[in-house]
C-alpha positions, 0 to 999 in steps of 0.5 A: 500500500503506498503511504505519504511521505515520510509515514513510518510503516502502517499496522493493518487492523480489523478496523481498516478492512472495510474502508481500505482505499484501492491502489493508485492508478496510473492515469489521472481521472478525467473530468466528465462535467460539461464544459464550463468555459463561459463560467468565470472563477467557478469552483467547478474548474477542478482542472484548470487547463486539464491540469490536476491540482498540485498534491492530487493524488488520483485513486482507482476508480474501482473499489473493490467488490463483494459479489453479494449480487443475490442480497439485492434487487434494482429496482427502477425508482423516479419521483413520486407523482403523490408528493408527501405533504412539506412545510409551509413555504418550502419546496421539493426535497432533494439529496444528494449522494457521496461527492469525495471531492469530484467537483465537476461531477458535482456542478454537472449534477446541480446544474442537471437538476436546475438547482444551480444556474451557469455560473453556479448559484442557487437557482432553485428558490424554496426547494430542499437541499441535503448532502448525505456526506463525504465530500473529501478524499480520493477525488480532486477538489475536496475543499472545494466540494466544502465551500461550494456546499458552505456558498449554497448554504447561504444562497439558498436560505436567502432565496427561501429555501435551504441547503444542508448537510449531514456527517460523513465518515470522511468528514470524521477522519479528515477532522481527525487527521487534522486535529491529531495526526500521528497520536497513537489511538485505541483501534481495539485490534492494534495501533492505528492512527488518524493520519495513517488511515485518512492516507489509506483512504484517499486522503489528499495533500491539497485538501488538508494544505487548504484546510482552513479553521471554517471548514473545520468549524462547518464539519464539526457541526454536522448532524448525523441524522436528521428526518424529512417528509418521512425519510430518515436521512444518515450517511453510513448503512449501519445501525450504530447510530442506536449507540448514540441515542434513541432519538435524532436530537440524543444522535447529534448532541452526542456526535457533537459532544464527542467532537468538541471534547477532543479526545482522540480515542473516542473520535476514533470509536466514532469513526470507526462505528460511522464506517460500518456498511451493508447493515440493510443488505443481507436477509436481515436487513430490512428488520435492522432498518425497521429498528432506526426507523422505529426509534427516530421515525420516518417510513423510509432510510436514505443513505449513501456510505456504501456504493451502489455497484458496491452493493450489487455485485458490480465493478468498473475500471478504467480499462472498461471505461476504454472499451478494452474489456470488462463493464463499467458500472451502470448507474442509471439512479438510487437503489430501493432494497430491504423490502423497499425500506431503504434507498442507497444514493452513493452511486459510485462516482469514486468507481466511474459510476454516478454522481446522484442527485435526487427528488424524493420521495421515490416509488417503484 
């Protein structure tokens, strides 16, 4: 595994095994975003002059993948026609899955939607907007996947609608990194420390030389679960959300409690549980999401964390990509599974999949 300079050799633990990143390719990724000559300084020129930023460091696109093919069904989903019913002066309700610093991908997706106009301002009034989380690592441009989201935020609640955001694994291990490095953390299975997993899992030099104390302050106050029009929002596919409170509020107050004492061994255990997967997936996943909605409400889990092709059993490289051999994932939109109980939104754009943008509520 290639580590960053200067890192001493890193110890693997069971708790590295399901977020492991893949090894680096050999060819930078390639911007699938539309053109954007006519937008000036937009965030969404990750490559300016088709030239990666200074200390990226691409990663494979292709995760490795569990043929677990019959745990799931795809199921083609679009938006309901019998919207549920929204708040006062609010408008549709959108989410948005895992971005891992693929801004292209990100400003194509919004701009698709009619959430954002040519020159990436908010454009979508009263409407809705949650990201489900990881807006770092592995991709370019991380920071500004943060302060395009940070811009938003304020647009759209100047315009009478709102943009949010929920915590992501990511955001707990870049804040980890940041905060303690090298030191030494309790794993439960041997020395492990935020340093070297944030570089095992696409950690990117230009994100954290960027990396100012607003982005640090924005992601510790993140919410980790949060429930609307009946969909019961979170980033990871794993019921340890339950350890941290019965209710939304015990969830966050918890989360954000953890972050502001500091202590390096319990940030850890938070990421850790915060990167469990596939709880939803196998025979016993629809009564595991049965449990979280009964304790914090809402008919439906919406989730990202875990990559769709990840989910079903497929994979795509670069040499698919190319025509030379093999298939590349095909993402055509959210996955519905565990009884219909659960939507998967990450579409695997780490994996030359998608970048999902969505309407909810959904139907089959």
């Amino acid at each position: 595994m290639t580590q960053g300079a200067g890192q001493g050799p890193v110890v693997r633990t069971a708790t590295l095994r399901d977020f492991r990143v893949p090894p680096y390719a050999q060819v930078p990724v390639q911007s699938q975003a539309p053109s954007h000559e006519h937008v000036l300084d937009h965030p969404g020129n990750a490559f300016p002059e088709d030239e990666p930023p200074e200390g990226y460091t691409p990663t494979e696109r292709d995760l490795p993948v569990i043929n677990r093919r019959g745990d799931t069904v795809q199921v083609t989903v679009a938006p309901d026609e019998t919207q549920a019913a929204v708040p006062d002066g609010l408008g549709p309700l959108y989410v948005v899955g895992d971005v891992h610093g693929y801004l292209d991908e990100l400003v194509a997706a919004l701009s698709e939607k009619g959430l954002i106009d040519a020159e990436g301002h908010w454009s979508a009034g009263n409407t809705r907007l949650w990201f489900l989380g990881d807006f770092t690592d592995r991709g370019p441009d991380g920071i500004g996947v943060i302060d395009l989201v940070m811009r938003l935020s304020a647009e759209a609640a100047a315009a009478g609608g709102y943009c949010k955001a929920l915590m992501g694994n990511h955001e707990l291990l870049l804040i980890g990194a940041k905060r303690f490095g090298d030191t030494p953390v309790n794993s439960g299975a041997g020395t492990a420390t935020f340093q070297a997993a944030w570089l095992l899992n696409g950690g990117q030099k230009n994100d954290m030389d960027r990396l100012q104390d607003v982005h640090l302050q924005w992601m510790a106050r993140l919410d980790a679960v949060v429930e609307e029009d009946g969909h019961l929002l979170m980033h990871s596919d794993t019921t340890a959300y339950l350890e941290y409170g019965t209710t939304i509020e015990d969830v966050n107050d918890n989360v954000h409690e953890i972050l502001n004492r500091n202590d390096a061994d319990e940030c850890w255990d938070l990421f850790r549980k915060f990167t469990k997967r596939f709880a939803f997936r196998d025979d016993e996943g629809p009564q595991a999401v049965r449990e979280l909605l009964a304790a914090y409400g809402g008919q439906r889990v919406v989730h990202g964390h875990s990559p769709i092709p990840y989910l079903l059993g497929e994979v795509g490289t670069e040499d698919a990509a190319d025509g030379e051999g093999g298939s590349r994932p095909v993402v055509e939109g959210p996955h519905v599974y565990a009884d219909g109980l659960a939507i998967a939104m990450d579409g695997g754009v780490t994996m030359a999949g998608k970048l999902l943008v969505v309407q909810l509520p959904l139907h089959g």
